[in-house]
C-alpha positions in Angstrom: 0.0 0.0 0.0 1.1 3.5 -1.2 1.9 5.6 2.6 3.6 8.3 3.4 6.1 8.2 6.8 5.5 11.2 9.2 9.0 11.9 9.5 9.7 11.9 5.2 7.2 11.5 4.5 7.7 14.6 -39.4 6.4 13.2 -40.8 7.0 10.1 -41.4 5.2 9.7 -44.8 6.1 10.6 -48.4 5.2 13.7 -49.2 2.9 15.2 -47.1 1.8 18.1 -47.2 2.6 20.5 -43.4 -0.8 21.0 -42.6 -0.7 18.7 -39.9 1.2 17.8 -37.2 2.3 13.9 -37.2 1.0 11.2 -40.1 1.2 7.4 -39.9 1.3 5.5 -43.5 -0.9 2.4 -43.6 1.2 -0.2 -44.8 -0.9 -0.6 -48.1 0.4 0.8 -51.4 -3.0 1.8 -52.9 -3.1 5.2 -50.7 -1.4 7.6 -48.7 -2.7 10.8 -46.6 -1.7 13.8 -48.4 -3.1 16.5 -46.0 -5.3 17.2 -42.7 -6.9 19.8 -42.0 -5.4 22.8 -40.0 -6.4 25.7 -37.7 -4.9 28.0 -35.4 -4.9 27.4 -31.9 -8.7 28.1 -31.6 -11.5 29.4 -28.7 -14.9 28.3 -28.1 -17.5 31.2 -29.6 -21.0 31.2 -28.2 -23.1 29.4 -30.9 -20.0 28.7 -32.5 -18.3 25.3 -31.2 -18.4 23.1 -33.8 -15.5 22.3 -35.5 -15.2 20.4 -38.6 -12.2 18.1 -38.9 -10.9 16.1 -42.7 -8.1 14.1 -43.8 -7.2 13.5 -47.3 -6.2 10.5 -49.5 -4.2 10.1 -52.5 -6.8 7.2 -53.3 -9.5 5.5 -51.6 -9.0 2.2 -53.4 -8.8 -0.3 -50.4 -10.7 1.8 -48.1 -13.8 1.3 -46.0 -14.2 3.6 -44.0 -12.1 6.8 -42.0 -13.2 7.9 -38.3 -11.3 10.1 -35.8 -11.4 10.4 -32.0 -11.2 13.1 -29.9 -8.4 13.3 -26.8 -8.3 15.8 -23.9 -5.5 17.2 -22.5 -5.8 14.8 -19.5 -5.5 12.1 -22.6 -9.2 10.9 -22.3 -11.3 10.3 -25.2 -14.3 12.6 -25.3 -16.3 10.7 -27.7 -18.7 7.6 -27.1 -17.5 6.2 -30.7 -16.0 6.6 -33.3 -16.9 10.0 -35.2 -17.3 8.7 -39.0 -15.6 11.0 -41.7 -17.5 11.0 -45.0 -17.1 12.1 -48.3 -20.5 13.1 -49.6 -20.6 16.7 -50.4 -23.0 17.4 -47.4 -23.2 20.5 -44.9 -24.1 18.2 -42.3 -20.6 16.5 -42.1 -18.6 19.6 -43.2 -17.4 18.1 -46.4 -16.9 20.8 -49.5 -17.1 18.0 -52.5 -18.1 14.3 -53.2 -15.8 12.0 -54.0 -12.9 14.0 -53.7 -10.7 11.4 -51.2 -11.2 14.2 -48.6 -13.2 12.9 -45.5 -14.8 15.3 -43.1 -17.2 15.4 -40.2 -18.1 17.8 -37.5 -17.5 17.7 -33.8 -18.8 20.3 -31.5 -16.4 22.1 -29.0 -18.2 22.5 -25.3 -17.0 26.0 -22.8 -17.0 22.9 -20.3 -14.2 21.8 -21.7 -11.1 22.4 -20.3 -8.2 24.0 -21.7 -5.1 23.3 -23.2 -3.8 20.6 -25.7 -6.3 18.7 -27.8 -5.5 15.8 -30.2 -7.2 14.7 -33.5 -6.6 11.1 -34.1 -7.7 9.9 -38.2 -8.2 6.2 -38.0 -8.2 4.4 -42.0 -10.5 1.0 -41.6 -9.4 -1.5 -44.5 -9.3 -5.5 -44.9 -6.8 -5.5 -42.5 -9.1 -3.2 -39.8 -7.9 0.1 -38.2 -4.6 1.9 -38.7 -3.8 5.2 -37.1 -3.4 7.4 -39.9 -2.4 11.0 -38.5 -2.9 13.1 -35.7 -3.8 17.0 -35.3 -2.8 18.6 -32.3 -4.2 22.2 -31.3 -4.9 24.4 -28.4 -8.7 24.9 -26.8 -9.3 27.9 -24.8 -13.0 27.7 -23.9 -13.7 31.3 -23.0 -14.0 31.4 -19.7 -12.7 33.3 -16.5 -10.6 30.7 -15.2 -11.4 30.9 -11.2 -8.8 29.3 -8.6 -10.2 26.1 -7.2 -11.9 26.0 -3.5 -11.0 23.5 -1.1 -12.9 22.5 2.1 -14.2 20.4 4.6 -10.9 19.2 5.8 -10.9 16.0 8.0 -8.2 15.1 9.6 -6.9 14.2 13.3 -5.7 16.7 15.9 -3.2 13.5 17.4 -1.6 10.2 16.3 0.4 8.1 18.8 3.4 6.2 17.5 3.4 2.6 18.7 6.1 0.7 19.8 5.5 -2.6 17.0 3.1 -1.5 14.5 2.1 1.4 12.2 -0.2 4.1 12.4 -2.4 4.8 9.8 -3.5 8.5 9.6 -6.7 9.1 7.1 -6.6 12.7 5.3 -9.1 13.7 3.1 -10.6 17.5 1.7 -13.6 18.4 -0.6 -11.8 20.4 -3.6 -14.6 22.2 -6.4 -13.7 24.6 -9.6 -16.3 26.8 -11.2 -14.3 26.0 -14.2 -15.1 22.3 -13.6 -13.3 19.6 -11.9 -11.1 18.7 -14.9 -9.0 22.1 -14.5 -7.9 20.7 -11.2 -4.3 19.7 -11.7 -3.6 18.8 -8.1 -4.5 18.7 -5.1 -1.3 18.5 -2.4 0.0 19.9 1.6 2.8 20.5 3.0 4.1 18.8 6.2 6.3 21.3 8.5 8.6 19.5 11.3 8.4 20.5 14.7 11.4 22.3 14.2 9.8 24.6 11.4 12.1 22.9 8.7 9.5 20.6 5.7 9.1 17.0 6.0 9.2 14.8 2.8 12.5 16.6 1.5 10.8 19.9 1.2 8.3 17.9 -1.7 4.5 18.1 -1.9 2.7 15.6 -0.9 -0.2 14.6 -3.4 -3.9 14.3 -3.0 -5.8 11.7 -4.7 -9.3 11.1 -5.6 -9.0 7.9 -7.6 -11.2 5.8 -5.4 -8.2 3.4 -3.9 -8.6 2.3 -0.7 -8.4 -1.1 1.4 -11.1 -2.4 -0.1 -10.4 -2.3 -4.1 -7.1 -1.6 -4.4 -3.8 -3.6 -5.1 0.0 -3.1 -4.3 0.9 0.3 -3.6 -2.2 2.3 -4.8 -4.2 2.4 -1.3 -5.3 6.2 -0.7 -7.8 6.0 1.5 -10.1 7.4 -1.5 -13.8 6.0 -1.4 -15.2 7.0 -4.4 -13.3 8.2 -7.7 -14.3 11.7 -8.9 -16.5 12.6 -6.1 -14.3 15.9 -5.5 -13.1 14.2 -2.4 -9.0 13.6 -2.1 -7.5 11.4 0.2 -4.4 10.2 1.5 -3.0 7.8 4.1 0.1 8.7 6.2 1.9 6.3 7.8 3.2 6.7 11.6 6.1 4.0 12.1 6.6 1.9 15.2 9.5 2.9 17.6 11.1 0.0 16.6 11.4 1.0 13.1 12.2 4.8 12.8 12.8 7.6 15.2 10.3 10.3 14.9 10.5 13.5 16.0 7.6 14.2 18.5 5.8 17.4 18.8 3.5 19.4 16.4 3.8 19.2 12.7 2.1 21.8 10.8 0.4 20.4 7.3 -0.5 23.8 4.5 -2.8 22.0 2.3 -3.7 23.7 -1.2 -4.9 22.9 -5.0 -3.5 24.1 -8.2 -5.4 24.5 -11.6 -4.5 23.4 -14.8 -3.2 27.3 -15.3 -1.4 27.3 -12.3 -3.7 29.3 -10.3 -3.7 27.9 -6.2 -6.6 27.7 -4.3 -7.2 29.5 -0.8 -5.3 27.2 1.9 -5.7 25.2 4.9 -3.5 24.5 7.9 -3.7 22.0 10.0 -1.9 21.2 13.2 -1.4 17.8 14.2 0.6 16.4 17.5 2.2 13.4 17.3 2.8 11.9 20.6 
């Protein structure tokens, strides 16, 4: 289990075109992407979030069928399935011609989406099933005030007792929102200070997790005393080691506990004075 001690605690195609950032040949001969499209780093627009994404073929001899996916910065996939590209001519997918080998479909952009590095990734489907063709990379700035996160509702003990044989497990956890939502949070951390004033852990952060790990679903060293994933809630155990196993320096330690947006923006903070006996 994962505890931390008191006392430490390009393109590699032929002849692309530079439209696009990185491109993947399927293996066959009877085509090759010649272009993607391109846009500057782009912001969401009230009633004006839908972006239309295409890749083009030399030749769509062999091919069955073209889709892309859509990752977030955090590198989760933000659609269900598989968005389709088609080349029909029609508005409705964002493609300018028929049956010109260039495959488009739209994808609307949400303000609730977070900011910072999006990735396009064009899939070909042939006999031989999906190859990753190219990916578009690009920056999302969804328009809004970014707020610094709020954190709350601190639990945590006012004592811990080290034993002579065994460990002591001390449960942390703290409610952290965004108004920007709780995908702009980058992390969520404290600080431990010694009794002496001088900071435990090498001087390091010590992280926050709300990943849902705990005693009862977790394996190894991924026990953090989290109930639920992505209920705002982050938890951590530290670990108080027996007399027998590490002299501890008694007194009070003083934990500064704080969360950081994806734009670097800290929250308000909360001390917490702890004695350990």
């Amino acid at each position: 289990m994962k505890k931390y001690l008191i006392f430490v605690i390009p393109l590699f195609i032929w002849g692309c075109s530079k439209t696009y950032n990185d491109v993947i040949d399927p293996v066959t001969a009877n085509y090759q992407v010649t272009n993607v499209s391109s846009f500057a780093d782009t912001t969401y627009k009230t009633g004006d979030s839908v972006f239309t994404f295409s890749i083009t073929l030399s030749s769509s001899l062999g091919v069955n069928s073209l889709f892309f996916n859509v990752i977030d910065p955090n590198n989760n996939t933000l659609n269900n399935d598989p968005v389709t590209l088609y080349d029909d001519g029609k508005a409705v997918h964002g493609d300018l011609a028929a049956n010109d080998n260039t495959f488009s479909n739209r994808f609307p952009f949400s303000q609730s989406y977070i900011n910072g590095k999006y990735s396009i990734k064009y899939y070909i489907v042939d006999n031989n099933g999906a190859t990753l063709a190219a990916i578009q990379n690009f920056n999302y700035n969804n328009n809004q005030i970014d707020s610094p996160p709020i954190i709350s509702n601190l639990t945590a003990p006012d004592s811990a007792t080290q034993q002579d044989t065994s460990y002591v497990n001390i449960y942390l956890n703290i409610t952290v929102s965004d108004s920007n939502g709780s995908g702009d949070i980058q992390s969520v951390f404290y600080y431990s200070f010694k009794p002496d004033g001088t900071l435990a852990n090498n001087g390091d952060p010590i992280f926050m997790f709300d990943d849902g790990h705990n005693d009862n679903n977790s394996e190894g060293n991924n026990d953090h005393g989290d109930a639920v994933a992505g209920d705002g809630i982050y938890s951590i155990i530290v670990q108080l080691p027996p007399k027998n196993a590490a002299s501890v320096p008694k007194g009070t330690y003083r934990w500064e506990f704080q969360a950081r947006d994806r734009e670097g923006i800290l929250s308000n903070k909360i001390i917490h004075n702890i004695l350990i006996k």
